[in-house]
N, C-alpha and C positions, 0 to 999 in steps of 0.2 A: 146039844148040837153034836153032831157027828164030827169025830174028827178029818174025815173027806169036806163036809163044810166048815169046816174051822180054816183046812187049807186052801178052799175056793176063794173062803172070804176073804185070807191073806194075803191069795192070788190077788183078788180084786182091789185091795188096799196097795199092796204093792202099785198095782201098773196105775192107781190114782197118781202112786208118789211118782210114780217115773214119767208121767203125762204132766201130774204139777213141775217136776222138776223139770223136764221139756219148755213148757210154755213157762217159766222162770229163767232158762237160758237166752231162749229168744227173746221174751222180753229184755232180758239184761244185753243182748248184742244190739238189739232196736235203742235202748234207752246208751249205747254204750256210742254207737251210731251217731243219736242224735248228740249227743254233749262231743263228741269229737267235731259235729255240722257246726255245734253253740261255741265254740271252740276255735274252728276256724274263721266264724263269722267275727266273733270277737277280737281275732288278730287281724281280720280287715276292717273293723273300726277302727280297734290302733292306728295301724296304718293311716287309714284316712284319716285318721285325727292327729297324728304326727302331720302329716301333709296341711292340713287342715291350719295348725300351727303356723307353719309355712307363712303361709299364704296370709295368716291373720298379722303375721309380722312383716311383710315385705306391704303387705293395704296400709299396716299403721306407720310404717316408713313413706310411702305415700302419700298418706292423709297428711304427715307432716310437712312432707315436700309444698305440698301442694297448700298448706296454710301457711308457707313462709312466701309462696309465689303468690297466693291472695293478699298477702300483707304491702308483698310487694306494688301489685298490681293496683290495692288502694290508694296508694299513696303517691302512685303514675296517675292514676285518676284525680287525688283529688290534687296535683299539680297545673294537672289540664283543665281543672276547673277554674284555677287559680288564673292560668293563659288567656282562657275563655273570656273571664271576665276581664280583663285586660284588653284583650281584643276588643270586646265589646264597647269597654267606652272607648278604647283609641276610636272604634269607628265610628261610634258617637260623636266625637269630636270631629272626625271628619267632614261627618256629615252638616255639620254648626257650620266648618269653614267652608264646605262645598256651597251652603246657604250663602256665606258672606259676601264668596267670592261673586254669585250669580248676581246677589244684590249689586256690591259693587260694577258686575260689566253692564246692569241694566241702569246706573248712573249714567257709567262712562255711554253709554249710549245714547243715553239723552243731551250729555252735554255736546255729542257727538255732533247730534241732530243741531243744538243750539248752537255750535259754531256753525257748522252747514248753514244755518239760517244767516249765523252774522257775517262770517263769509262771502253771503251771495247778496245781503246788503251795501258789505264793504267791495265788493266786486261792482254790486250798479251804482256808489258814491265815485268809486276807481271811474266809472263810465262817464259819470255823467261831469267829475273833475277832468277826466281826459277832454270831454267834450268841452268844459268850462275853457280850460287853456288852450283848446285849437281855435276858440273863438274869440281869447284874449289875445293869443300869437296874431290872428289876423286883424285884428284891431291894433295891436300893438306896431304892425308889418303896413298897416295901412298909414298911422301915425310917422311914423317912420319916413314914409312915403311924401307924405305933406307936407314936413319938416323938410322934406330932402328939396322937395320942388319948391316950395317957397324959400328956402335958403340959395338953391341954384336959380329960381327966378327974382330974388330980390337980388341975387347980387350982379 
């Protein structure tokens, strides 16, 4: 080989290394690029996931709120269950005496009826005693009468 190609070929090895070295920078600002992208994406997970934290601790200060308001709310319940049933027979009972009561007024109703009846018995006895004594009075008034005139005529 000639030493004019000895230096062609140098030439040509050279401007390889300086084209690899080229596309070796660029790659290296493309890849330097992306890990700065990976980089900042990853301090917005942090982020969100500090926030994220947040928010898991104020739900589980909630969840517990809210299991001491269900405990609470149980035990409002099962009181009013307790009422309920209370309720329930008082009205029960009610309902027994509201029975008793109707029975009782449909006694008193009959007896109602039965005095009415004996009432209006002892009203036509009243009648017919009234009438007995205005017919004893004039018998009685008539005697009287005959007494008086045969007293005033005998004497």
């Amino acid at each position: 080989m000639t030493p004019e190609g000895r230096v062609e070929r140098l030439e040509r090895i050279a401007k390889l290394f300086a084209r690899a070295g080229r596309r070796a920078r660029t790659d290296l600002r493309q890849q330097d690029e992306k890990i700065n992208i990976l980089i900042n994406l990853h301090m917005q997970n942090e982020e969100l996931f500090a926030k994220n934290e947040e928010r898991f601790k104020k739900n589980e200060e909630r969840f517990r709120e809210n299991e001491v308001r269900f405990a609470k709310n149980e035990e409002r319940f099962a009181k009013n269950e307790e009422r309920f049933e209370k309720n329930e027979e008082r009205f029960a009972k009610q309902d027994e005496n509201i029975r008793a009561i109707f029975e009782l007024q449909k006694q008193n109703e009959e007896r109602f009826r039965e005095n009415e009846e004996r009432f209006a018995k002892t009203d036509e006895r009243f009648a017919e005693l009234a009438e007995s004594q205005a017919n004893t009075d004039r018998r009685l008034n008539s005697l009287i009468d005959i007494i008086r005139r045969g007293r005033n005529g005998a004497s």
